[in-house]
LODRENRO-276794 format. One record per residue: x, y negated, z of N, C-alpha, C, O, CB in turn; residue in three letters. Coordinates in steps of 0.02 Angstrom, whole numbers, padded with zeros to 5 digits, always signed. Glycine has a CB too. Example, Ala and Ser with C-alpha at 12.3 -4.5 7.8 and 13.67 -1.06 7.14 Angstrom:
2
+00660+00284+00390+00615+00225+00390+00660+00165+00390+00712+00166+00423+00565+00224+00452ala
+00642+00112+00354+00684+00053+00357+00645-00002+00394+00670-00057+00402+00704+00030+00286ser
// end
This chain:
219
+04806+05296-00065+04750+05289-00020+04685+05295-00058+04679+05270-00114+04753+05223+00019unk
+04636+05329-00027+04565+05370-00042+04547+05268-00048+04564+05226-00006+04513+05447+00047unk
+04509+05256-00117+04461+05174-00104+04422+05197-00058+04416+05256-00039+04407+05134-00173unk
+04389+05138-00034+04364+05126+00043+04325+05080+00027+04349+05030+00000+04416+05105+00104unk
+04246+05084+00040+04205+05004+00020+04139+05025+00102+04105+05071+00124+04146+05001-00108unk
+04152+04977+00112+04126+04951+00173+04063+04927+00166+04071+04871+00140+04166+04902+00201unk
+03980+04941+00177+03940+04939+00144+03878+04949+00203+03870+04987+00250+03952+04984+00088unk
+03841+04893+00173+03772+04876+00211+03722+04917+00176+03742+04892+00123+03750+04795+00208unk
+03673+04959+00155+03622+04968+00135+03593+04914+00089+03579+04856+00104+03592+04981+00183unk
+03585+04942+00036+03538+04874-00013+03569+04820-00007+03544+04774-00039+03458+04849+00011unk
+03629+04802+00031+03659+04738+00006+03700+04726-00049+03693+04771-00091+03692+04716+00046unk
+03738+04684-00066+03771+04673-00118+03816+04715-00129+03832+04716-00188+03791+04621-00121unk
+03844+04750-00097+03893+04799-00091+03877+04867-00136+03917+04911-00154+03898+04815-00017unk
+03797+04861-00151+03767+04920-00182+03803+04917-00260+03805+04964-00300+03675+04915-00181unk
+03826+04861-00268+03852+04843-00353+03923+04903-00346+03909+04959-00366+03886+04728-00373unk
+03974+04895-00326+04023+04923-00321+04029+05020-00289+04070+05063-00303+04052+04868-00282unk
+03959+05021-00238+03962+05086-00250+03904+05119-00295+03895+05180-00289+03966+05116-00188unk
+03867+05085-00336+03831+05110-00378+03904+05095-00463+03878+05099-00519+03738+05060-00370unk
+03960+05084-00460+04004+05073-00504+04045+05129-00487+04058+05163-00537+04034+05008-00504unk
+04071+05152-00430+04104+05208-00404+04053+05266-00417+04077+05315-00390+04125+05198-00326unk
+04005+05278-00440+03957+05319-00440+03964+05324-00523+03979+05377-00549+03887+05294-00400unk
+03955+05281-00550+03970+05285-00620+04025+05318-00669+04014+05345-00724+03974+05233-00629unk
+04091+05309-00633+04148+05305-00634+04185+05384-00606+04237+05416-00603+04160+05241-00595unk
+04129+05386-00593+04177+05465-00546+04221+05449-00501+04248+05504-00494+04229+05517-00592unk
+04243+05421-00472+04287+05394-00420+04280+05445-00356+04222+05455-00338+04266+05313-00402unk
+04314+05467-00333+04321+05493-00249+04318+05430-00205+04357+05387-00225+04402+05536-00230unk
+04294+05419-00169+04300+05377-00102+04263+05390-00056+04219+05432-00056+04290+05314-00106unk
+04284+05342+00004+04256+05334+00061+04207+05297+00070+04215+05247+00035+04290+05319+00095unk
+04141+05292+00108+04095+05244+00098+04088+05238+00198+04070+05287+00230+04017+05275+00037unk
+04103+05180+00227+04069+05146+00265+04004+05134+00282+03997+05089+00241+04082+05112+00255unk
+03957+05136+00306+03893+05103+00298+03878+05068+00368+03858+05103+00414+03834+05157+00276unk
+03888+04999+00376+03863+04953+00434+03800+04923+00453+03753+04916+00414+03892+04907+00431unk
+03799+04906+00514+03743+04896+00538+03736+04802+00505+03780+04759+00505+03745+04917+00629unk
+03672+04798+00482+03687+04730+00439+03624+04677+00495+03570+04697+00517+03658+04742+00326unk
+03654+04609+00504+03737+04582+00458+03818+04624+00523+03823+04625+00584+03743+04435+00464unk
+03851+04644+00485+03902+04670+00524+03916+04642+00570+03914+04673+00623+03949+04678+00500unk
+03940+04565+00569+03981+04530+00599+03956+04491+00661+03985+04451+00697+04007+04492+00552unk
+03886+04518+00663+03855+04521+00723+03842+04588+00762+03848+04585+00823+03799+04492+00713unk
+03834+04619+00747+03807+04711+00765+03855+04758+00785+03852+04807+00822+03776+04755+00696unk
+03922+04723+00738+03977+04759+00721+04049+04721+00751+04099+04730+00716+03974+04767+00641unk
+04054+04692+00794+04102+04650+00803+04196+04671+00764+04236+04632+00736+04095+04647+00885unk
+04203+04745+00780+04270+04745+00765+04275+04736+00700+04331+04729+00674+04305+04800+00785unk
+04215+04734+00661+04230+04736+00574+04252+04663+00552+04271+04658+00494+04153+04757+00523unk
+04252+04603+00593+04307+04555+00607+04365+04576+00583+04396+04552+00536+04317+04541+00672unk
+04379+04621+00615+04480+04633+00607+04495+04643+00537+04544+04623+00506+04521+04715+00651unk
+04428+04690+00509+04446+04714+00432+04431+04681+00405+04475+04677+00362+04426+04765+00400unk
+04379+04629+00390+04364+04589+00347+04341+04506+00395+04285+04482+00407+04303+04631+00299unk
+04407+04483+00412+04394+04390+00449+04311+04359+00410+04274+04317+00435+04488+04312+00406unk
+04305+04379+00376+04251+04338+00338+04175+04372+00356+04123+04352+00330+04267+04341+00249unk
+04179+04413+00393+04127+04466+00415+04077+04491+00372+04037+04530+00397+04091+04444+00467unk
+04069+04474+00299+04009+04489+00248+04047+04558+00208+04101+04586+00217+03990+04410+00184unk
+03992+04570+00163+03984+04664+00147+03993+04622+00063+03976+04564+00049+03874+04730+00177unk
+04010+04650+00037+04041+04717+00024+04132+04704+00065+04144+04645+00078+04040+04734-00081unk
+04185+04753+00083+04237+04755+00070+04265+04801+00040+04235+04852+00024+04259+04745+00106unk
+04323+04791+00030+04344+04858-00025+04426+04865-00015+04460+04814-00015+04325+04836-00123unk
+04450+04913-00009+04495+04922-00013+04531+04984-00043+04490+05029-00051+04501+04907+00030unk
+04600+05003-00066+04638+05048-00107+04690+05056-00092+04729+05090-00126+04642+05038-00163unk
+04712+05016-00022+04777+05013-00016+04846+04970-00040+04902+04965-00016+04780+05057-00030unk
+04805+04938-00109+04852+04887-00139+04813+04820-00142+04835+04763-00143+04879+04908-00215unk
+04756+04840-00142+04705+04772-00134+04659+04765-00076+04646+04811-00038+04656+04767-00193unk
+04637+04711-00072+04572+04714-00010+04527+04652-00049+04555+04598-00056+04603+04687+00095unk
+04464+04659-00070+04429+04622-00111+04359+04624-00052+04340+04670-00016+04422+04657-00196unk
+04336+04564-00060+04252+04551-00033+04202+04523-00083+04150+04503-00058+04247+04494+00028unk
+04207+04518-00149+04163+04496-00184+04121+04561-00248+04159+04583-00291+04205+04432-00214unk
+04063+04582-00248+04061+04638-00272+04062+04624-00329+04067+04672-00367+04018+04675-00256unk
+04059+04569-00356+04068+04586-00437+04122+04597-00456+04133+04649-00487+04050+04540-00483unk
+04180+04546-00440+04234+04560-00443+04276+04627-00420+04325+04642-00454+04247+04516-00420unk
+04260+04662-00372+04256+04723-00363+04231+04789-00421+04262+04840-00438+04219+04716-00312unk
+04183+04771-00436+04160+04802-00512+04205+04781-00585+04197+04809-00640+04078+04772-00525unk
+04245+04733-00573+04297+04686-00623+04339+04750-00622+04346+04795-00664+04340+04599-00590unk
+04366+04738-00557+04440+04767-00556+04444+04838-00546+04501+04861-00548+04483+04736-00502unk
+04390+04884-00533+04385+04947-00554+04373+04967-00627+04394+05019-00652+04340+04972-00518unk
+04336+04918-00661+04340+04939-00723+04412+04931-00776+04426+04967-00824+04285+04905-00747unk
+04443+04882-00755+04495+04856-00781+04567+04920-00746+04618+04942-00771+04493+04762-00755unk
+04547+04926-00704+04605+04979-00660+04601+05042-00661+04653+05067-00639+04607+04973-00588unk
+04575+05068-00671+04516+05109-00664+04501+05162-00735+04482+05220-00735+04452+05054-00650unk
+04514+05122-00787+04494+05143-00845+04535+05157-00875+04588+05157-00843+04462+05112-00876unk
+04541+05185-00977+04486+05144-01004+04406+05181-00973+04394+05236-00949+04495+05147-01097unk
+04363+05119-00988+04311+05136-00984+04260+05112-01040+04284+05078-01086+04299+05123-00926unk
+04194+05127-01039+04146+05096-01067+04126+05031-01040+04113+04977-01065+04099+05137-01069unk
+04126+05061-00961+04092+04992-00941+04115+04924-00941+04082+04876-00919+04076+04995-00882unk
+04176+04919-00967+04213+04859-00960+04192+04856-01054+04177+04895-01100+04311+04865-00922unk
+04206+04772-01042+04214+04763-01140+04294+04732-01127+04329+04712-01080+04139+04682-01197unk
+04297+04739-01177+04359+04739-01196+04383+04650-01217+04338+04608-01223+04361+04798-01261unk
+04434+04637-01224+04441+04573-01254+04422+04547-01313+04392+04495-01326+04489+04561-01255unk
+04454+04608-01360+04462+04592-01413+04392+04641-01448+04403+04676-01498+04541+04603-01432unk
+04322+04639-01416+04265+04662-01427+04260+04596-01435+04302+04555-01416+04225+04706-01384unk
+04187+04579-01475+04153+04509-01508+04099+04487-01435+04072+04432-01436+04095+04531-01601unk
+04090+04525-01386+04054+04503-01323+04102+04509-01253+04095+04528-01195+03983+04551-01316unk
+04136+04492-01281+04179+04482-01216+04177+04433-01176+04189+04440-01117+04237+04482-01226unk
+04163+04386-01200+04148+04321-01152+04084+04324-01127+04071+04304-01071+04154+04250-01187unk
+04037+04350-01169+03958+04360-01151+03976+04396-01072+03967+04377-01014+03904+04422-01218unk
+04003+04453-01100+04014+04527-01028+04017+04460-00967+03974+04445-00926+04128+04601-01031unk
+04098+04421-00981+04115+04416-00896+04078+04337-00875+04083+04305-00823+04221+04416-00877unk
+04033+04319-00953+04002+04263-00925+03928+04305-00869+03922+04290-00809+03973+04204-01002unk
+03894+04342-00895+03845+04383-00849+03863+04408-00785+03824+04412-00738+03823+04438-00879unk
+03933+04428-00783+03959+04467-00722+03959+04407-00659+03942+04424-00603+04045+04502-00740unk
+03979+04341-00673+04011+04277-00670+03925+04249-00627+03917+04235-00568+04044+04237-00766unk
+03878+04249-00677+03832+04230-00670+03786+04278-00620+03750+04248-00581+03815+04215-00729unk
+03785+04343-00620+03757+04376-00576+03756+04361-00490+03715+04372-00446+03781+04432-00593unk
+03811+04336-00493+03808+04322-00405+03799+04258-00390+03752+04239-00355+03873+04339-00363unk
+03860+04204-00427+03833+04143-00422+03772+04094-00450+03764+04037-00428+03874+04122-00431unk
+03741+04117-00489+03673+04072-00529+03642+04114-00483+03629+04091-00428+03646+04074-00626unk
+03624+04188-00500+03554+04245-00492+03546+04271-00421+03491+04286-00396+03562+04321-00542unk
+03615+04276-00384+03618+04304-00299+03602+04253-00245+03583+04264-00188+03697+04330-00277unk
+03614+04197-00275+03641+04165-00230+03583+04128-00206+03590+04104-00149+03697+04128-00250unk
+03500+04112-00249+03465+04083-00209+03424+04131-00188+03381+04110-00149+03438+04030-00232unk
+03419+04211-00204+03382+04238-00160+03413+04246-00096+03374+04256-00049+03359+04293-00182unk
+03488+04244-00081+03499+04250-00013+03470+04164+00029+03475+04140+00086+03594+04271-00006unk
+03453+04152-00005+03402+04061+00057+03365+04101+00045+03355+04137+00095+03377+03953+00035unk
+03325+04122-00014+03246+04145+00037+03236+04177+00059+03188+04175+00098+03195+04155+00028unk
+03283+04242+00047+03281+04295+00102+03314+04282+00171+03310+04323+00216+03314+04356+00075unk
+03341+04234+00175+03360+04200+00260+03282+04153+00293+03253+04159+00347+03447+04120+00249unk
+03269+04109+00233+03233+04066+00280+03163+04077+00253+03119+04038+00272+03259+03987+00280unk
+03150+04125+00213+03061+04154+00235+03060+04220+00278+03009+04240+00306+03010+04180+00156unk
+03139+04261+00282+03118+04325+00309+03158+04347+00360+03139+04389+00400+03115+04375+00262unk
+03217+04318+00360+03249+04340+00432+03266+04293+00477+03281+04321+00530+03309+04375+00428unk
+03271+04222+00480+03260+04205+00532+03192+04201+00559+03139+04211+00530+03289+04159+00534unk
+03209+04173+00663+03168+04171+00683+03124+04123+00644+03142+04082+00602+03182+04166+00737unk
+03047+04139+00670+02994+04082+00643+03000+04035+00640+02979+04003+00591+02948+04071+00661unk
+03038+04001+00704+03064+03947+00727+03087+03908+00674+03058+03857+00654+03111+03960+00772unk
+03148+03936+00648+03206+03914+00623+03189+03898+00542+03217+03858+00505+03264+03970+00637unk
+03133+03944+00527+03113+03966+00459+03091+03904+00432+03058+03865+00467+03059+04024+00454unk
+03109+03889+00358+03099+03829+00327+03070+03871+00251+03095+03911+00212+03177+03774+00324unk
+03005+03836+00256+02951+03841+00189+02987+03801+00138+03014+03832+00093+02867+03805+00201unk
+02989+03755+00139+03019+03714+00068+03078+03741+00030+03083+03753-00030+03045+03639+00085unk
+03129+03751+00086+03211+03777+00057+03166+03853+00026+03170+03849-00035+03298+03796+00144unk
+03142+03893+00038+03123+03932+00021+03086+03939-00046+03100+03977-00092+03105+03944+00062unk
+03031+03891-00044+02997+03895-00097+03060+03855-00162+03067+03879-00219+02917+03853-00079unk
+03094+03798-00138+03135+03770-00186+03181+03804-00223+03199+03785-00279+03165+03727-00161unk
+03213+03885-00179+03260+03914-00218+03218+03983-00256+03244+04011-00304+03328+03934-00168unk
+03157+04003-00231+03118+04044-00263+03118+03999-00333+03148+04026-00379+03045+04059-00223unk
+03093+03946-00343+03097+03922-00408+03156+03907-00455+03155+03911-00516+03068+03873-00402unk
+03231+03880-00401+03276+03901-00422+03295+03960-00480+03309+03957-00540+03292+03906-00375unk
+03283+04042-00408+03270+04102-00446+03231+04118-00514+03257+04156-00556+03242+04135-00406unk
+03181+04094-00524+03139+04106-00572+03162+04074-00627+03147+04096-00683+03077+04089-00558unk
+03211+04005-00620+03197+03959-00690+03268+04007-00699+03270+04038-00751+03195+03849-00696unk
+03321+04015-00656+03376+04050-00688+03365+04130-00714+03411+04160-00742+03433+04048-00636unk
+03300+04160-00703+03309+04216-00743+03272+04221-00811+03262+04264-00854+03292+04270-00704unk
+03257+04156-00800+03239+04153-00888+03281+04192-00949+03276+04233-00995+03249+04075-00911unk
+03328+04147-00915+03404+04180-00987+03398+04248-00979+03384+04275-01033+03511+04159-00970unk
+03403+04298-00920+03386+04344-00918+03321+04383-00958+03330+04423-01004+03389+04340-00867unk
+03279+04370-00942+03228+04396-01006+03238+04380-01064+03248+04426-01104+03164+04377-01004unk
+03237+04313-01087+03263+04302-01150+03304+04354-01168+03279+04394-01207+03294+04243-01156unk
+03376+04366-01146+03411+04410-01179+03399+04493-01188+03427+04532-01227+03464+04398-01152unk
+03342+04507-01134+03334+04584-01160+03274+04598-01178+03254+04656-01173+03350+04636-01113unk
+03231+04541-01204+03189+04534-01238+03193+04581-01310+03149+04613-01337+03187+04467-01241unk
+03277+04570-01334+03279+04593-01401+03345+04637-01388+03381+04648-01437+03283+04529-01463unk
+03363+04662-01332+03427+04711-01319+03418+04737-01253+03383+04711-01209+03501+04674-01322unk
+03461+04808-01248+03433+04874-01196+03465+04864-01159+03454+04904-01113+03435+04949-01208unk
+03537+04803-01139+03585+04813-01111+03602+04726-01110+03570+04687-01144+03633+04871-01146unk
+03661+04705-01063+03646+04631-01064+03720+04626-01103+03733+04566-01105+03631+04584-00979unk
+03767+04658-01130+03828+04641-01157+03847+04699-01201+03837+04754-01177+03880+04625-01104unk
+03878+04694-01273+03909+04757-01293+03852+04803-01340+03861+04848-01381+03934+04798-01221unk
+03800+04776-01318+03756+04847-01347+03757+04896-01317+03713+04935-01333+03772+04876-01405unk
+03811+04921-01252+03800+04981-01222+03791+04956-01112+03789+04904-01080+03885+05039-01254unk
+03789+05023-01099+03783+04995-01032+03851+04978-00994+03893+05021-01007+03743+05044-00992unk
+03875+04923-00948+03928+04899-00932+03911+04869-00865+03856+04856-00841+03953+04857-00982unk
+03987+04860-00835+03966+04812-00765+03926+04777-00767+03883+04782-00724+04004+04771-00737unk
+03921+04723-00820+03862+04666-00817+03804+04686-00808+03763+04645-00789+03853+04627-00872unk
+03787+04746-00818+03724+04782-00826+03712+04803-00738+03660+04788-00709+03735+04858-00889unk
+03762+04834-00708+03775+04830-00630+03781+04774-00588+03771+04773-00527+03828+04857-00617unk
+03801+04723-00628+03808+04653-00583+03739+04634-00590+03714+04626-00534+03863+04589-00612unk
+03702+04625-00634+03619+04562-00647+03585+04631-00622+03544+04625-00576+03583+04519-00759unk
+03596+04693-00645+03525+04745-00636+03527+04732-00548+03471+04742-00526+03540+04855-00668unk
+03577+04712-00492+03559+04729-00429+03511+04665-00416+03462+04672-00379+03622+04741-00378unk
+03529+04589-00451+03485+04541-00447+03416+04570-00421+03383+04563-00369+03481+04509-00513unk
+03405+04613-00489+03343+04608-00503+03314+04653-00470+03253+04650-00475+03329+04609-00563unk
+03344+04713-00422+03317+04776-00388+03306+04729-00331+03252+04730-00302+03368+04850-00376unk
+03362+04680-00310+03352+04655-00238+03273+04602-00243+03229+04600-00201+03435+04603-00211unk
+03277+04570-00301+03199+04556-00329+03144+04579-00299+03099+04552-00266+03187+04581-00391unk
+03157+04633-00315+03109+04713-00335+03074+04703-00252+03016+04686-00236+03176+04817-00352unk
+03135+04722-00205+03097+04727-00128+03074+04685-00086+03050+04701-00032+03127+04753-00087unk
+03084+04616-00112+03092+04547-00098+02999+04528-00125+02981+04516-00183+03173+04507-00151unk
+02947+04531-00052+02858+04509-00072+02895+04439-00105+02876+04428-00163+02778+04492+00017unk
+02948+04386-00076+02937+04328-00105+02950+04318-00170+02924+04272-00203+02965+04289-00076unk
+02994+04365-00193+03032+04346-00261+03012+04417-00319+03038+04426-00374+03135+04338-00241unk
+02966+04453-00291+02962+04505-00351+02916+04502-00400+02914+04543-00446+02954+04566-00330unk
+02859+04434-00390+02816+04412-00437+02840+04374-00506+02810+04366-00559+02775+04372-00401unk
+02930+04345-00479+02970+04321-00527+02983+04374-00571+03014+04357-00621+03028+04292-00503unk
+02973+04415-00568+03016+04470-00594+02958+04483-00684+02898+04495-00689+03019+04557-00517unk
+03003+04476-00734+02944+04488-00805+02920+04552-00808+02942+04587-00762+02976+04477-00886unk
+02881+04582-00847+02881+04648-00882+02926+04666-00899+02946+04718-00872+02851+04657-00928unk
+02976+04631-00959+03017+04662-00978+03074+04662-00911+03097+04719-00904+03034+04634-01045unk
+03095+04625-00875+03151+04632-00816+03113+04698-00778+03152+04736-00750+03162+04549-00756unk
+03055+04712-00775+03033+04783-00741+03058+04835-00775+03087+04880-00745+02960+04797-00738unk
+03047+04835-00856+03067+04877-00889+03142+04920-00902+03160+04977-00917+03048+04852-00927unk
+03168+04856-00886+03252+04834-00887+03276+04881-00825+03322+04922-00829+03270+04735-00869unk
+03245+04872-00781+03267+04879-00703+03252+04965-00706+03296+05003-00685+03211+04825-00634unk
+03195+04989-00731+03173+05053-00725+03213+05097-00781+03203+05158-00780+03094+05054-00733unk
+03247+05077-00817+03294+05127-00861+03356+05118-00817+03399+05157-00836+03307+05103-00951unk
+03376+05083-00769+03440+05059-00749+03438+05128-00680+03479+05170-00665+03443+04955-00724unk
+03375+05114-00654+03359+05155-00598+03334+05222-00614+03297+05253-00575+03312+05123-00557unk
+03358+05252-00684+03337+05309-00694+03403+05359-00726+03402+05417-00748+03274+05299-00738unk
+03463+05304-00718+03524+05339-00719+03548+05385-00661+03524+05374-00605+03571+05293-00729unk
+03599+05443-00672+03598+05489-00638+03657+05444-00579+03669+05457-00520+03616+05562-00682unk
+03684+05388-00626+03741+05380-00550+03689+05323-00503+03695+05324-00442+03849+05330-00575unk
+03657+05291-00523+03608+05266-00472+03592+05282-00440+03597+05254-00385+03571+05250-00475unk
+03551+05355-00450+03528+05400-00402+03552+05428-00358+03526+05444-00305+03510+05436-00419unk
+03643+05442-00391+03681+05475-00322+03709+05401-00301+03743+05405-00250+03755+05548-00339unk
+03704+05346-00322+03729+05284-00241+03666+05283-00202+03677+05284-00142+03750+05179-00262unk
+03602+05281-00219+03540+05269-00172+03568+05337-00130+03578+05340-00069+03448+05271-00214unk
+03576+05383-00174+03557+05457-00111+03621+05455-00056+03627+05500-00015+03559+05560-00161unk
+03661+05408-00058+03738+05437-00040+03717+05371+00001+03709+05397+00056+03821+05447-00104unk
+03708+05332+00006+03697+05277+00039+03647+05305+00095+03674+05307+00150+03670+05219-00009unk
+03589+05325+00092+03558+05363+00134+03572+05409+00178+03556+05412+00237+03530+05384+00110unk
+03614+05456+00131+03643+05499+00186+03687+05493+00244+03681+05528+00295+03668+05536+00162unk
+03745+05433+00233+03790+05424+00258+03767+05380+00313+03729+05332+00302+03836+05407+00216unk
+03794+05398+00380+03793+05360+00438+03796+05300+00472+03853+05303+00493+03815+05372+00454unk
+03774+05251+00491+03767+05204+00486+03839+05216+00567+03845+05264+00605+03680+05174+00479unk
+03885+05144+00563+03911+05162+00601+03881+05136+00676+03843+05088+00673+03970+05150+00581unk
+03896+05163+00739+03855+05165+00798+03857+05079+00808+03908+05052+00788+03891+05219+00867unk
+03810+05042+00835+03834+04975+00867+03872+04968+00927+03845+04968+00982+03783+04938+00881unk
+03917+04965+00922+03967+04987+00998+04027+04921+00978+04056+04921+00923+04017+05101+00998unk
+04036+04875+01024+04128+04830+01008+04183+04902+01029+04240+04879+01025+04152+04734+01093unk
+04185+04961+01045+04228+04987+01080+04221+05054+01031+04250+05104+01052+04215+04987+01162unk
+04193+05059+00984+04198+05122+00922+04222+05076+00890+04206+05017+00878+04131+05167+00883unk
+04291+05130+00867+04358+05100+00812+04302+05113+00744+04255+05152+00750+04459+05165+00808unk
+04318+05069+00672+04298+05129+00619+04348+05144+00595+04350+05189+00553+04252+05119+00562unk
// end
């Protein structure tokens, strides 16, 4: 079976097909109306948990994109983008990969809920401002480390580099959280976004159809 990743625009899902882009991989790309599991009701059936990314190959069905970027590199390969075990940054690699979603993802999705998509109503200033600062004190380590290196593991470019670089793009479009963002994490971000497979997930993401909002269109 052709992989299959099920995919919101600019959401997290962008990690795994900006990795399939890297990788040369053939697949299928999805693109839903976000959040799916409102817009999209039957995408229930495929993924009970209704959030983006999903992925599938036929032998697996994964929803977490880093881990998704794990197990293509590991399956997938050999590759570059994976380090290896018995490389001297190997723990560095899957401590960043590790850390990309849970430390670095995880409080811009509060402020991007409760300064920008819920109603006004609902919207809470404090939770917002509390995990913006969250965000900021955890990307410290982040600058620190490419303060004095081009890449966050290995010396060369790798998933980890795909897992923290989307942090920091989702940063990027984010008025609340892109003042967090250093010089050098700009710098970081603009060699990342000037690779050729970046360019074909932004362009391929664009092109591809968003699927209709209908409960009664199969995908």
């Amino acid at each position: 079976m052709k992989p299959t990743l099920y995919h919101c625009r600019n959401a997290r899902s962008f990690r795994p097909l900006w990795a399939l882009e890297e990788m040369g991989i053939d697949y299928d790309l999805v693109v839903l109306p976000f959040p799916p599991r409102v817009h999209y009701k039957p995408y229930m059936e495929i993924n009970p948990l209704g959030t983006i990314p999903f992925f599938t190959d036929g032998k697996t069905k994964m929803t977490e994109s880093t881990g998704i970027c794990h197990y293509l590199a590991e399956t997938q390969g050999p590759t570059d983008l994976a380090v290896r075990p018995d490389e001297a940054d190997y723990c560095e690699y899957l401590n960043w990969m590790y850390f990309s979603d849970a430390t670095l993802t995880f409080p811009q999705t509060l402020v991007l809920r409760y300064e920008m998509l819920e109603h006004k109503s609902r919207r809470q200033p404090q939770v917002a401002d509390d995990y913006r600062m969250w965000f900021s004190g955890r990307l410290r380590i982040v600058d620190q480390k490419l303060e004095h290196n081009m890449h966050m593991a290995a010396g060369r470019f790798t998933m980890a580099d795909i897992a923290i670089g989307y942090g920091l793009l989702l940063a990027s479009v984010l008025p609340p959280l892109e003042p967090c963002l250093s010089d050098t994490c700009k710098e970081y971000l603009g060699r990342l976004k000037a690779r050729p497979a970046f360019k074909r997930a932004q362009e391929r993401q664009k092109q591809a159809l968003v699927v209709e909002v209908s409960d009664n269109n199969p995908i």
